[in-house]
N, C-alpha and C positions, 0 to 999 in steps of 0.2 A: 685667573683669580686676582684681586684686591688685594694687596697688602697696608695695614695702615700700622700706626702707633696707638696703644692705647695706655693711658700709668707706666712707659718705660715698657713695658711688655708688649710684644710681636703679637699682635693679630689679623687672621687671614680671615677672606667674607668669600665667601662664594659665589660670585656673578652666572644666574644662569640666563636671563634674559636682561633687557634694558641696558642702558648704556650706563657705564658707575659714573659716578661723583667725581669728577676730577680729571674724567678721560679727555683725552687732546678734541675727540669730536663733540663731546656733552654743549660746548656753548653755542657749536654750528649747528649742532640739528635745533636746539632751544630757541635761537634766532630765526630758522626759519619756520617751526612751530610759532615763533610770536609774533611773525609776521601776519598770519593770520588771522591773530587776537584782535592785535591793532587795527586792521582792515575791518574787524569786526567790531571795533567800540568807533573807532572812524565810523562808523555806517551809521551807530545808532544814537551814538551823541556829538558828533559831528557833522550834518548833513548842512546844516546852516549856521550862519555863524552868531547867529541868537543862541540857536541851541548848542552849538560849543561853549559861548562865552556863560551860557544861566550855568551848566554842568563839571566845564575845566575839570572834565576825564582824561587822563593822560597815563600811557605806558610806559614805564622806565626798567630799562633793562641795565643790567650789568654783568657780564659771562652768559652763566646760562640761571640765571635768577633775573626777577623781577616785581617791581610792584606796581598798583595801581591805585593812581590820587584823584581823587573828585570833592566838590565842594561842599558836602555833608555824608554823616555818615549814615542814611536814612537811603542818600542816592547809590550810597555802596553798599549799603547789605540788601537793598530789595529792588534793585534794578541791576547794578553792575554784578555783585555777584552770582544771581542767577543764570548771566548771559557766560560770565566765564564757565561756572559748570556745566554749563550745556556744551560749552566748545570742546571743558575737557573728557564728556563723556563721549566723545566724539570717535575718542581713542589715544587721546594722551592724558598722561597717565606720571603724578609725582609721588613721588614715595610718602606715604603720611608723617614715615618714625624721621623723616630726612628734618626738620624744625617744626617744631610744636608749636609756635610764636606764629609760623607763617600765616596760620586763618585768623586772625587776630584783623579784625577793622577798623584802622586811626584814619581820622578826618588832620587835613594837613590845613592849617592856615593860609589863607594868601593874601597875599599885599596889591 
């Protein structure tokens, strides 16, 4: 079991599969799950370095989170996101209720 905080009062979650939020292995299996990502956006907007420099798709991780920046949001909601749901029907698997914000597609500026 989970134990968290929630308003000052104790609350317990039930972990019956997956790995919880916060466990010492959650960012090690995520990093090698995103290693595959990468190898996979590597593949498809990377192969040349036209096609890197027109797209600057890039994976940024941190623990066991991450996001993904490219150079409109046109190239991430119907190219790049398609590619990641397909990897993650693959068999991985994020919690939906874990942040509401996370499917949310912002175009990042670059200099």
């Amino acid at each position: 079991m989970v134990e968290g905080r929630l308003s000052g009062k104790q609350v317990l979650f039930a972990t019956t599969e997956g790995t919880p939020q916060g466990g010492i292995i959650s960012p090690v299996l995520a990093n090698r799950t995103l290693d595959g990502l990468q190898q996979l956006l590597t593949d498809r907007f990377g192969p040349t370095r036209s096609r890197h420099k027109e797209c600057k798709v890039h994976l940024v991780r941190y623990a066991d989170d991450f996001i993904i920046t490219g150079t409109s949001r046109l190239l991430l909601q119907y190219e790049v996101q398609p590619l990641v749901a397909h990897f993650l029907a693959s068999g991985v698997s994020n919690s939906p209720t874990r942040r509401p914000g996370s499917r949310i597609l912002r175009t990042v500026s670059t200099f």
